[in-house]
C-alpha positions, 0 to 999 in steps of 0.5 A, spaced: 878 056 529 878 063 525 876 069 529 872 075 525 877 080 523 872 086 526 872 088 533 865 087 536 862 086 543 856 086 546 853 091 552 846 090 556 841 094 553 838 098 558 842 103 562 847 104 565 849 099 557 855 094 561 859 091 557 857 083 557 862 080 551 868 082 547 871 079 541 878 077 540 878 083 536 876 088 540 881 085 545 886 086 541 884 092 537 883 095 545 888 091 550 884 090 554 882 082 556 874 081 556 874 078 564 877 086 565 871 089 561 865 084 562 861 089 566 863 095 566 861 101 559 864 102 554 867 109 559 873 104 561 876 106 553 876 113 555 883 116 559 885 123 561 885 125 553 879 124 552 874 129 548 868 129 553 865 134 548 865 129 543 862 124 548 857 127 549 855 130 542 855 121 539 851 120 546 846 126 544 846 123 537 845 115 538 839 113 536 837 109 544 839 115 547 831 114 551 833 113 558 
């Protein structure tokens, strides 16, 4: 079996967007394993360095931003 290169993972699409499924790559790519990360959001990458200023610009941007 092959494993596609690029990290994908898949969130609910309605708020609060937990995450449902991640790939081997993503797994890799973040170090986490997907039963630690299946029902969080995507804030579980996020750590004490983490620019809020720019998490709240890509959120204010993103397309979905409808909730």
């Amino acid at each position: 079996m092959s494993f596609p290169p690029t990290a994908r993972f898949v969130c609910h699409a309605s708020y609060p967007q937990n995450l449902v499924y991640a790939n081997v790559a993503w797994t890799k790519l973040t170090g986490y394993h997907q039963h630690e990360v299946a029902g969080h959001t995507l804030s579980v990458l996020q750590g004490p360095m983490t620019n809020m200023q720019t998490i709240h610009k890509v959120e204010q941007n993103h397309p979905t931003n409808n909730y």
